[in-house]
C-alpha positions as CSV (number, residue, x, y, z in Angstrom):
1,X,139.6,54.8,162.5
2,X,136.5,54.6,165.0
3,X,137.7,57.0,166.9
4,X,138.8,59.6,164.6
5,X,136.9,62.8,165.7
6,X,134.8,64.7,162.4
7,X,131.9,65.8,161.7
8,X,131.7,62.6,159.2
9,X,133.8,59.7,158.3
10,X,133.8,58.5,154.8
11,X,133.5,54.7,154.4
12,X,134.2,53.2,150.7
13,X,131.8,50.2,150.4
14,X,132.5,48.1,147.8
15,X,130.0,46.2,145.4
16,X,129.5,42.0,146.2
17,X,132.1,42.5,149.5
18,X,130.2,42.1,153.5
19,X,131.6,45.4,155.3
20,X,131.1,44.8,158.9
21,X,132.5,47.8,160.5
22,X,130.4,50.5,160.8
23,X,127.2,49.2,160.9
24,X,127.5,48.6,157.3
25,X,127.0,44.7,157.4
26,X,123.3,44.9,158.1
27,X,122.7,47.7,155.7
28,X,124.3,45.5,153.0
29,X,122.3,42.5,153.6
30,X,119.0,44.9,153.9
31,X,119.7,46.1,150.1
32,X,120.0,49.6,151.6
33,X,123.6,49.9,149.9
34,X,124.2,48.1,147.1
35,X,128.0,49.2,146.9
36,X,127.6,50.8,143.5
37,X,129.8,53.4,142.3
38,X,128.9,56.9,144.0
39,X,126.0,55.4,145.9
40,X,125.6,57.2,148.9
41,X,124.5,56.8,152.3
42,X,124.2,59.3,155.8
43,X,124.5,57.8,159.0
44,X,124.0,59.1,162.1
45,X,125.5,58.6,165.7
46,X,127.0,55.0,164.7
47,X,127.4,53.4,167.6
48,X,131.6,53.2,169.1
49,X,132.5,55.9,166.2
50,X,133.7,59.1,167.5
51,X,132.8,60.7,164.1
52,X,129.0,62.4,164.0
53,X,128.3,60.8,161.0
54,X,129.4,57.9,158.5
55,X,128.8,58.0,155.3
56,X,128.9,55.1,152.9
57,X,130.2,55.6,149.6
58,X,129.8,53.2,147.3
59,X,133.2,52.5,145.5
60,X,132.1,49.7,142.8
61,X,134.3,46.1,142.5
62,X,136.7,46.2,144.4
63,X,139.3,44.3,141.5
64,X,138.0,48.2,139.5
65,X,138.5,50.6,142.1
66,X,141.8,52.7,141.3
67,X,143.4,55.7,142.2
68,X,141.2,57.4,139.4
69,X,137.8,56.1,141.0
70,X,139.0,56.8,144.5
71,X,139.3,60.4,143.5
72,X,135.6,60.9,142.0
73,X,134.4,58.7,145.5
74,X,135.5,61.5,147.4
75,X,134.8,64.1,145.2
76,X,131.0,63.2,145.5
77,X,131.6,62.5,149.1
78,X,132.4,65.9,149.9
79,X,130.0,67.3,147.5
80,X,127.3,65.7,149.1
81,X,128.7,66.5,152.7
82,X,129.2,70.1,152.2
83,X,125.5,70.0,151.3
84,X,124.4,69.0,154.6
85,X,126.8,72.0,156.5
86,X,129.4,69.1,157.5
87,X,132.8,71.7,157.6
88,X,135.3,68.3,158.6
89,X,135.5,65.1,157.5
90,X,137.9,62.2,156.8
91,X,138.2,59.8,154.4
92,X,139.0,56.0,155.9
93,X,141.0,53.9,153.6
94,X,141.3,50.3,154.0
95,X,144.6,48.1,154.6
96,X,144.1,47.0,150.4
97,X,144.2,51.0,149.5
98,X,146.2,52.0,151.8
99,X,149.1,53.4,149.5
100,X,150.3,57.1,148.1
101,X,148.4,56.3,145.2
102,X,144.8,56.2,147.0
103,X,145.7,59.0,149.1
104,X,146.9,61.5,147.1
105,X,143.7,60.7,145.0
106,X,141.4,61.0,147.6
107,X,142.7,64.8,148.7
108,X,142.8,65.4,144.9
109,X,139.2,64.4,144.9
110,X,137.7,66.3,148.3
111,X,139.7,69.5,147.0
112,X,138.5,69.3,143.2
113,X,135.0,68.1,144.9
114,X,134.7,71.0,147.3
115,X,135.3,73.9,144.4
116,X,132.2,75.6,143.6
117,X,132.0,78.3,140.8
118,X,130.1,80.9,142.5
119,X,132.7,83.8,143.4
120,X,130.2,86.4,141.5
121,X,127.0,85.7,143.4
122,X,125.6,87.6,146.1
123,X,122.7,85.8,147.5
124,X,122.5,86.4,151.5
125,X,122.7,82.7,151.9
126,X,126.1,81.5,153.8
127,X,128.4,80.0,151.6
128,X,129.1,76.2,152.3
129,X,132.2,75.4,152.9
130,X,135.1,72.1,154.2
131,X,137.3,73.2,156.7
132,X,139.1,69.9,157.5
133,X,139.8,67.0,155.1
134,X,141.8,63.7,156.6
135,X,143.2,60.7,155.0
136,X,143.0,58.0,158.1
137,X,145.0,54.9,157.4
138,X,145.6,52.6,160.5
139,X,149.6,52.2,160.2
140,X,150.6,54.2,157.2
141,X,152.7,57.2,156.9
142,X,150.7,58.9,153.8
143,X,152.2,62.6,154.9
144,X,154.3,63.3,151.8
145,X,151.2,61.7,149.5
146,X,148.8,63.8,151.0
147,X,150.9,67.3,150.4
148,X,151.1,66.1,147.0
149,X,147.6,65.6,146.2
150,X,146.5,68.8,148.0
151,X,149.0,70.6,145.9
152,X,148.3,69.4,142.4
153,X,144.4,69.8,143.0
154,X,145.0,73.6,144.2
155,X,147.0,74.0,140.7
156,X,143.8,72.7,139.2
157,X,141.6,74.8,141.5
158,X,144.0,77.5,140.8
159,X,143.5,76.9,136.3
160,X,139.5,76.3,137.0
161,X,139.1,79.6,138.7
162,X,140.9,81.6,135.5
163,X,138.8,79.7,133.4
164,X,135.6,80.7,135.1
165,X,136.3,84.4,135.5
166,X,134.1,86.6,132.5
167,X,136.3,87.6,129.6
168,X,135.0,91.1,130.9
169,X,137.0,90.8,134.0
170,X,140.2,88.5,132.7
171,X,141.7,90.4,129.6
172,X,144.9,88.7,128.2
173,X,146.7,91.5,130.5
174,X,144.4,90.3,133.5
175,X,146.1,87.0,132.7
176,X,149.4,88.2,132.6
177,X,149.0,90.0,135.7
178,X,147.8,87.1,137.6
179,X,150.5,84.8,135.7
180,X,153.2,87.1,137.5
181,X,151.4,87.2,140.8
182,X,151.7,83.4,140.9
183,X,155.0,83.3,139.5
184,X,155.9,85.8,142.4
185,X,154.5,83.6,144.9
186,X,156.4,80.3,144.1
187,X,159.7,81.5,143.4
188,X,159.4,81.6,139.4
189,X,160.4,83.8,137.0
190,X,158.1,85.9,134.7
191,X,157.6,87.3,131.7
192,X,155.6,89.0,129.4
193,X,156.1,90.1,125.9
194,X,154.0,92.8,124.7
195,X,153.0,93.7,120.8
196,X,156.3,95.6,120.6
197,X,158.2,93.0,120.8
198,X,156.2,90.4,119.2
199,X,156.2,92.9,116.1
200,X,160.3,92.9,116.2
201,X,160.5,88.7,116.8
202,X,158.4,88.8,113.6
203,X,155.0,87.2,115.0
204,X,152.4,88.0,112.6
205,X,150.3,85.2,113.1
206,X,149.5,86.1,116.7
207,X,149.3,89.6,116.1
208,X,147.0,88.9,113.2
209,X,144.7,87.6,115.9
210,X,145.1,90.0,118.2
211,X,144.3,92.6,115.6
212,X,140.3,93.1,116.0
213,X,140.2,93.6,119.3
214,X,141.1,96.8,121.9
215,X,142.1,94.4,124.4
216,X,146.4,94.2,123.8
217,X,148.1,90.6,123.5
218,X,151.0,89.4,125.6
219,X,153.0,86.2,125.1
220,X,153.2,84.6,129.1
221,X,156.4,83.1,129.9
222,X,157.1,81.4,132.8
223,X,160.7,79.4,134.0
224,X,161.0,76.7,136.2
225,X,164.6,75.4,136.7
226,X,165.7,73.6,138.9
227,X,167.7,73.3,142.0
228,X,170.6,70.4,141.7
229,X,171.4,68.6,138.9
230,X,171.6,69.2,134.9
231,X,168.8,67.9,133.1
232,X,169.7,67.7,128.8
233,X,165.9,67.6,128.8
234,X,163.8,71.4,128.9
235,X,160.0,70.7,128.5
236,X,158.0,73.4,127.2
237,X,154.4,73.6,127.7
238,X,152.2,75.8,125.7
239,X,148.9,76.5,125.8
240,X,146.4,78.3,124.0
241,X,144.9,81.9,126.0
242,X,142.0,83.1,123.9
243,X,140.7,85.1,126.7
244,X,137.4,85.5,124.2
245,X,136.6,83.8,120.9
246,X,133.6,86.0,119.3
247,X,135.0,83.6,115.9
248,X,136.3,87.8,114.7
249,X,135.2,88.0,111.0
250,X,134.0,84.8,110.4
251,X,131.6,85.0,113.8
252,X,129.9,82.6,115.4
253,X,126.5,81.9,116.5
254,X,124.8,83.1,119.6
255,X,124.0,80.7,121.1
256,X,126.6,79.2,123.4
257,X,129.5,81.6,123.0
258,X,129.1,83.1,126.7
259,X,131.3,79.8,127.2
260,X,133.9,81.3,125.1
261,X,135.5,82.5,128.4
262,X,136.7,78.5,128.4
263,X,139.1,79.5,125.4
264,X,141.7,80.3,127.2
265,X,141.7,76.7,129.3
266,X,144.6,75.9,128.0
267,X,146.6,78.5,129.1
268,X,145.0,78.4,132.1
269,X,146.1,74.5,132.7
270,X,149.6,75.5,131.3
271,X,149.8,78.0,134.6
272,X,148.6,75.7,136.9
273,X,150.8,73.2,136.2
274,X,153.9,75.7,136.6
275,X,152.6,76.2,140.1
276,X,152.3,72.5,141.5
277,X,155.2,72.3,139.0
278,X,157.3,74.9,141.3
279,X,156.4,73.5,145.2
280,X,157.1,69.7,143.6
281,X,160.2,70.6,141.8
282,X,161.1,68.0,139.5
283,X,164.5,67.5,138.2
284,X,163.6,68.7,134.5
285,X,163.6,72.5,133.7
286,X,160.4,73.7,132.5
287,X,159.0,76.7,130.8
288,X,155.2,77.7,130.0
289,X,154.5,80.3,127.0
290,X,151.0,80.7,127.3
291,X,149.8,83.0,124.1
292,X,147.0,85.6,125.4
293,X,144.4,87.5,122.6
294,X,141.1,88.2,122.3
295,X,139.6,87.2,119.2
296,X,137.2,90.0,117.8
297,X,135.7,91.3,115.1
298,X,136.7,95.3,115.5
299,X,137.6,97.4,112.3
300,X,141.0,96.4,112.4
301,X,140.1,92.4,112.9
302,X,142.0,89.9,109.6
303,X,139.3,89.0,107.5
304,X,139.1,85.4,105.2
305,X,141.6,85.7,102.4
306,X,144.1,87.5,104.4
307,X,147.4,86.6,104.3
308,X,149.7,86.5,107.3
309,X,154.2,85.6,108.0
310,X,154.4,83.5,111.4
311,X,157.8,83.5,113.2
312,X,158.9,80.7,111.2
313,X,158.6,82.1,108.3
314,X,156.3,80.2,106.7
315,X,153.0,82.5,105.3
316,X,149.6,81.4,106.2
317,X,146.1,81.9,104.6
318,X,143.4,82.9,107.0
319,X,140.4,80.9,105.0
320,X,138.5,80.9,108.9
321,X,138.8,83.4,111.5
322,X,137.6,81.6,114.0
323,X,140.6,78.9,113.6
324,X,142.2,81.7,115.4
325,X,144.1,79.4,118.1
326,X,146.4,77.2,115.9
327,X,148.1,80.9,114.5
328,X,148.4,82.0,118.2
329,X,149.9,78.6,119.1
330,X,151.7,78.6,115.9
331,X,154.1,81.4,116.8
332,X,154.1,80.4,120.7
333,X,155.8,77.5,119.6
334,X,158.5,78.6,117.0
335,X,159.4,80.9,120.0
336,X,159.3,77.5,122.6
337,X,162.1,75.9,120.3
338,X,163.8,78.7,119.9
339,X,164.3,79.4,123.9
340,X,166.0,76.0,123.8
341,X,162.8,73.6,124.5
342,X,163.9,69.6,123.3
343,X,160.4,68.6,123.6
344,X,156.8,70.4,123.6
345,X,153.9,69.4,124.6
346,X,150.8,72.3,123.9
347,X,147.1,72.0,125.1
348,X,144.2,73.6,123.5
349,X,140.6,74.1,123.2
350,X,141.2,74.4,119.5
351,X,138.5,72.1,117.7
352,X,134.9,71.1,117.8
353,X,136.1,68.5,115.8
354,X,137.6,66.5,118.5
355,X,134.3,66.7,120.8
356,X,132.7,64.7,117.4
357,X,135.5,62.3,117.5
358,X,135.5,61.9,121.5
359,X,132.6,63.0,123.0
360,X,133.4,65.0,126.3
361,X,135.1,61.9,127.8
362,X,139.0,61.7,126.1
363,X,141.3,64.2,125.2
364,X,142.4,64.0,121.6
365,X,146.3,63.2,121.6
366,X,148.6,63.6,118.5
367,X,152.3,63.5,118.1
368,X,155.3,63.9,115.8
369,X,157.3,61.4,118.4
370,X,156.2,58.3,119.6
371,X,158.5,58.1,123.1
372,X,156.8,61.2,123.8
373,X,153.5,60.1,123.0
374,X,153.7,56.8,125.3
375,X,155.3,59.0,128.0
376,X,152.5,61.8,128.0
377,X,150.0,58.5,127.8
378,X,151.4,57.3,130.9
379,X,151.4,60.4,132.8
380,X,147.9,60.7,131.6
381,X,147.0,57.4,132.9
382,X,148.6,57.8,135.9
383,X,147.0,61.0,136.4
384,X,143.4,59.9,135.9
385,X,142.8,62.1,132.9
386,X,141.5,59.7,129.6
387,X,143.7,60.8,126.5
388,X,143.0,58.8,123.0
389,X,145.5,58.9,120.5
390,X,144.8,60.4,117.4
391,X,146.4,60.1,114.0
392,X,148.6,62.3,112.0
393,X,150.0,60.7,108.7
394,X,151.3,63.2,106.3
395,X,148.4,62.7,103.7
396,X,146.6,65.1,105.9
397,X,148.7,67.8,105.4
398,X,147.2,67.8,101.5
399,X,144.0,69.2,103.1
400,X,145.7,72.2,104.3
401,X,147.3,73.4,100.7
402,X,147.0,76.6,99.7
403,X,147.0,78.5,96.5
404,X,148.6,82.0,97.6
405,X,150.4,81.3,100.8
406,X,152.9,78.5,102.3
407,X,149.6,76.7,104.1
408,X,145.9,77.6,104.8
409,X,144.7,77.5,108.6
410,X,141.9,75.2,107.7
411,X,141.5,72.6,105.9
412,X,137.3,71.7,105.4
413,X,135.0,70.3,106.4
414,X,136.3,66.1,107.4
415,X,138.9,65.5,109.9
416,X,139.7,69.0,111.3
417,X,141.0,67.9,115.0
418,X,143.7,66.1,112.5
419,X,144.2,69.3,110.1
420,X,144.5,71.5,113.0
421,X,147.1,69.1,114.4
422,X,148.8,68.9,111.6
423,X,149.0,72.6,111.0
424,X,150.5,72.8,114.3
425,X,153.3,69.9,113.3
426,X,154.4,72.5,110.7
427,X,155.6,74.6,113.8
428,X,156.8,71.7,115.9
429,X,158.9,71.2,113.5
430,X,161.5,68.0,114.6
431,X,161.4,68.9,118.1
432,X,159.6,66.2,119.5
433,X,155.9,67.2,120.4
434,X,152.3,66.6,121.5
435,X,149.3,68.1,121.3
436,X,146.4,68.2,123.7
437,X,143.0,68.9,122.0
438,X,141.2,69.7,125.2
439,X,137.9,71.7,123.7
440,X,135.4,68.7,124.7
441,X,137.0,67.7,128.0
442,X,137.7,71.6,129.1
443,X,134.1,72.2,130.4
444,X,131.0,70.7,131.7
445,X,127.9,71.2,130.5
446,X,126.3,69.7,133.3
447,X,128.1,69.5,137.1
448,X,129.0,65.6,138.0
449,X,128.7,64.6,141.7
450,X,131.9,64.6,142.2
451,X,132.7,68.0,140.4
452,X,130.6,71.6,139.9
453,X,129.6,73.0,136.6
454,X,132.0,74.7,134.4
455,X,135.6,74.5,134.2
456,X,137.3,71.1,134.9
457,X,140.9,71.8,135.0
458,X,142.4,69.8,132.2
459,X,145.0,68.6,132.0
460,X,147.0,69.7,134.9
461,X,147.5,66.9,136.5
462,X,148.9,65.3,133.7
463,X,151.5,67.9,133.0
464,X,152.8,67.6,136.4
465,X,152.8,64.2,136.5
466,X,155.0,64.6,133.1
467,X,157.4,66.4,134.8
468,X,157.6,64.7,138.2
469,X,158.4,61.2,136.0
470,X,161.2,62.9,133.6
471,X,163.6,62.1,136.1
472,X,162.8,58.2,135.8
473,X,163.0,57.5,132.1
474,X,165.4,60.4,130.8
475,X,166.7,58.5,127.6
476,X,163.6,59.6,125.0
């Protein structure tokens, strides 16, 4: 590893453990590194290392540090390299971490790292940028690992860039459009239903939506099948594309809805999973319906009291407009079933509700199915993405009664993540399905070290990691 040639080598330092290569030992003992998590330290010109510079990252106790910490080490790593103009650098692992696992995580976490969300400004100032990221492990054969972490991270790259384009710019046709561009790429097939047809399959929740706005809807579908084998099992993913949530009728406040861009995160996650999903190919068939609408208050917007026929059949209430994205997922996923999908899993930005419940740290999970459940809980776990399950008795479905229709799409004021999910179940029906409540994990407020501002790509590398481990439990 000393003589790996970069313009910096990254060296995890762990908390209460002497490091003696690197000049680290002395540092140690000074106090100058503590070995903390994220603590960071620039060296210059260390003596018998080819690389310019080694920097010490702080990776915590060493009986802590997983794949998941490994990836926000070098996240920061690279965040705070890129800073200082250093375009290559490698990441040394030692013999301990020396597995798939750590690797994979540590390209995940230079590539998610490295992504700024600046494509719209024009200052005169160079851009900063990575050319070169290396995994060095003396010994190891981490080829295959590293592939795989640099393509799930540009899937998530891929989802955080559609997220953070202005609703201005990314209609629910500007999705489509870019849906079929990537499609095209990676050898998958597209397509796209228009109003037309969504009128003739009978989708009047979606459309009711999609009714105040000039922008058109389209319903995104996207196949994945794959090569060899028959799987019995065809996973559909949906996920909620509200390209812009104004609230329509029943509007919301000022303040804050410029980030209503992010409404569409789950659509956006949906795609990029489809395009790891395609260059990994698992032995499952998958299929992505992404439901795209802008959510407006024009002359021809649903107001409160309306009164709308989903796919299903069932008639809904519209009590709030602005619970717009359980009607657009409601019809998504009567169509999901009904393209021959055994289990669903949808992700959403649907509730301010969950953020209450969760804070911005966990997804909110709820199911009709346990084996799914625990299954998407292990891929999530595996993945490094924090999912809490949620509950979803039938009791809660009371909440949602409605006087003049089948159900309403709210159900007041206590325990809306739960009524929203449960309004959702009524779609699900007895395929087996989960549902992602991604609204407080979607977006950062505030950038981490080890990740910018704005979108965070959730929950893409759980999906994928869904679908890569079908193949190894595929009794349900």
């Amino acid at each position: 590893m000393e003589q790996v040639e970069a313009g910096a080598l990254i060296v995890p330092v762990f908390e209460g453990r002497k490091e003696e290569r690197f000049g680290a030992g002395d540092l140690l003992e000074a106090g100058e590194i503590a070995g903390k998590p994220l603590e960071l330290l620039l060296l210059h010109h260390v003596a018998g290392v080819a690389a310019t510079r080694v920097l010490l990252a702080g990776a915590g106790k060493a009986e802590k540090f997983d794949p998941a910490e490994m990836r926000k080490l070098a996240g920061a790593a690279v965040r705070h390299l890129k800073s200082k103009a250093v375009k290559s650098i490698a990441m040394a692992l030692d013999p301990e971490h020396a597995s798939a696992d750590f690797a994979s995580a540590a390209v995940e976490g230079a590539i998610l790292g490295e992504y700024e969300p600046d494509r719209y400004k024009t200052d005169d100032g160079e851009k900063k940028s990575v050319d070169r990221f290396t995994v060095v492990a003396a010994g190891e054969d981490l080829e295959d690992a590293v592939t795989r972490g640099r393509i799930v991270a540009e899937a998530q790259n891929f989802a955080r860039a559609l997220v953070n384009e202005p609703a201005n710019l990314l209609t629910p046709n500007k999705v489509a459009e870019a849906a079929r561009s990537m499609a095209s790429e990676y050898g998958l097939e597209c397509q796209v239903l228009d109003s037309e047809r969504m009128e003739l399959l009978g989708m009047g929740a979606l459309l009711g939506v999609a009714r105040g706005s000039a922008e058109p809807p389209a319903l995104v579908v996207i196949r994945y099948r794959p090569r060899e084998g028959k799987s019995t099992s065809h996973l559909g993913l949906v996920g909620k594309g509200v390209t812009f949530d104004s609230g329509g009728i029943s509007i919301k406040p000022a303040d804050g809805m410029e980030k209503m861009k992010y409404d569409m995160a789950g659509g956006a996650a949906m795609l990029g999973a489809m395009r790891a999903i395609a260059q990994l190919k698992p032995a499952i068939a998958v299929t992505a319906f992404i439901p795209c609408v802008e959510n407006m208050p024009g002359s021809r917007a649903q107001r409160p009291g309306d009164i709308v026929t989903a796919m299903s059949g069932k008639t809904i209430e519209v009590i709030n407009t602005d619970a717009e994205g359980r009607l657009i997922l409601a019809d998504a996923l009567t169509y999901a079933r009904k393209q021959g999908c055994t289990h669903l899993v949808d992700a959403a930005t649907l509730t301010g509700a969950v953020v209450v419940a969760l804070g911005h740290l966990n997804v909110g999970l709820f199911a009709n199915d346990d084996g799914l459940r625990e299954r998407v809980l292990g891929a999530a776990k595996s993945a490094g993405e924090r999912m809490w399950p949620m509950p979803l008795e039938d009791d809660y479905k009371d909440y949602l009664k409605s006087a003049f229709a089948d159900l309403a799409n709210v159900g007041g004021r206590w325990g809306g993540a739960i009524t929203a999910a449960m309004f959702l179940k009524e779609f699900a029906e007895d395929t087996p399905w989960v549902h992602l409540d991604i609204a407080g994990t979607a977006w950062l407020d505030e950038s981490k070290p080890f990740l910018a501002k704005g979108p965070t790509g959730l929950p893409v590398r759980t999906l994928v990691q869904l679908a890569m481990g079908w193949a190894d439990r595929p009794e349900l």
